[in-house]
C-alpha positions in Angstrom: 0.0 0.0 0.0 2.8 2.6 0.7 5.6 1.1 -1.6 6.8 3.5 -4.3 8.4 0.5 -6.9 10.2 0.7 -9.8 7.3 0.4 -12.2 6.0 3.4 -11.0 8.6 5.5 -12.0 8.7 7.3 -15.3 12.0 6.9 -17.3 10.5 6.2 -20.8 11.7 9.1 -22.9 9.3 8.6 -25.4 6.6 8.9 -23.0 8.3 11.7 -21.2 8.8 13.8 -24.1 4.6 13.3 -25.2 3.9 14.3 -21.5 5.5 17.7 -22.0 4.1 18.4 -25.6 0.5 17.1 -25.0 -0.3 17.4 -21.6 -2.2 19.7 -19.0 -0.1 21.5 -16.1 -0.7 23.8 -13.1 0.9 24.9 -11.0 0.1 24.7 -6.9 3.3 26.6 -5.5 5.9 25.3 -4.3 5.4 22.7 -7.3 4.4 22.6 -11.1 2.9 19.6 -11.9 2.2 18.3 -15.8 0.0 15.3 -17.1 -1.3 13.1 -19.6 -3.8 10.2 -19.7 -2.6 7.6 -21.8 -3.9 4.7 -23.9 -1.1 2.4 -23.6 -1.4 -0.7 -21.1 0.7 -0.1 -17.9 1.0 -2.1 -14.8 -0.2 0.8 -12.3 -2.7 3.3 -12.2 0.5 6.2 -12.5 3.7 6.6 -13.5 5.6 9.9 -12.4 8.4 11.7 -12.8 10.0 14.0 -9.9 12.4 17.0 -10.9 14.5 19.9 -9.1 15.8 22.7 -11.2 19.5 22.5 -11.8 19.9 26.3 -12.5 18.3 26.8 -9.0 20.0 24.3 -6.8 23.6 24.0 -7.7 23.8 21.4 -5.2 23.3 17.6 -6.3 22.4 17.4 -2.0 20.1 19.7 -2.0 18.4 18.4 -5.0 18.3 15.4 -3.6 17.1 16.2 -0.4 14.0 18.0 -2.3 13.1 15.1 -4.2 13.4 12.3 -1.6 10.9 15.0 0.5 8.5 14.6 -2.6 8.8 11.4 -3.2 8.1 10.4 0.7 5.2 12.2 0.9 3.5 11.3 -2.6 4.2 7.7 -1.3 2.0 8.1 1.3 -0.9 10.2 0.0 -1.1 8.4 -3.3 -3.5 5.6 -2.3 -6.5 7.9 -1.2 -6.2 10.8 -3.3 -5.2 9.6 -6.2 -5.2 5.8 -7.2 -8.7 4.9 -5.8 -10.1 7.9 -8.1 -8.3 6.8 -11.2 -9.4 3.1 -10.6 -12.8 3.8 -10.3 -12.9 5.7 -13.5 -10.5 3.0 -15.1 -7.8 5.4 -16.2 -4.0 6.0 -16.6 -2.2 8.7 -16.3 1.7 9.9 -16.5 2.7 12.4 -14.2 5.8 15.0 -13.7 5.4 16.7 -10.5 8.6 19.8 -10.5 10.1 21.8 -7.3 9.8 25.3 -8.1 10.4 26.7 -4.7 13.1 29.0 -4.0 13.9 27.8 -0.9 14.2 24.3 0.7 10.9 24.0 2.0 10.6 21.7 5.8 8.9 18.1 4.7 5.7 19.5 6.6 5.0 22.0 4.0 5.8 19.6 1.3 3.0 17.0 2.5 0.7 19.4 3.0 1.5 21.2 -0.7 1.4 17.5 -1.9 -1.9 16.5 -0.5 -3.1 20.3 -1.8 -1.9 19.4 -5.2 -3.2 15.7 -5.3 -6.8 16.9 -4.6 -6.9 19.4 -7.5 -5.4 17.1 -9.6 -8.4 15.1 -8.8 -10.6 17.7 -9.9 -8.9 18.4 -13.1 -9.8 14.5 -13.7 -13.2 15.7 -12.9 -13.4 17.9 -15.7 
């Protein structure tokens, strides 16, 4: 239930590149987030894609450190907000959530920005 595996990573180029040519983003500060439902068969509900800007973070620790604070609290909150709504409708999605923030923000913030941006993503399904 909270496991973030392999397969639920995006590193297909291919499928990365269509995500930022075809699909929807907004933006829900400290994070930009871009997606795309897809056709193709895959073996979970979504695959994403976490990114901290180079240009802004110089340092490969403190780009780290952003991402393993995303990715920790997307593991948790994925279940309810996002994977029992996308199973119900029967979809799949790819998903590229990016750190905009200008500042290294505490991992409270982050969950609560995650869970913030989850939600409207699920309205944006909605639509």
């Amino acid at each position: 239930m909270y496991t973030f595996k392999k397969e639920e990573r995006l590193c297909n180029k291919r499928l990365i590149d269509e995500l930022f040519h075809n699909g929807s983003s907004f933006l829900c500060y400290p994070f930009k987030a871009s997606w795309l439902f897809v056709a193709e068969p895959q073996p979970v509900p979504v695959q994403i894609v976490f990114s901290v800007s180079k240009k802004r973070y110089k340092r490969a620790v403190d780009r780290n450190l952003i991402k393993r604070r995303m990715r920790e609290a997307y593991r948790l909150n994925k279940q309810q907000q996002l994977y029992n709504q996308l199973d119900t409708a029967g979809k799949k999605i790819i998903l590229s959530i990016g750190y905009i923030g200008k500042e290294i923000a505490a991992y409270e913030l982050i969950e609560k920005k995650m869970l913030k941006l989850l939600t409207q993503l699920n309205t944006e399904f909605i639509k």
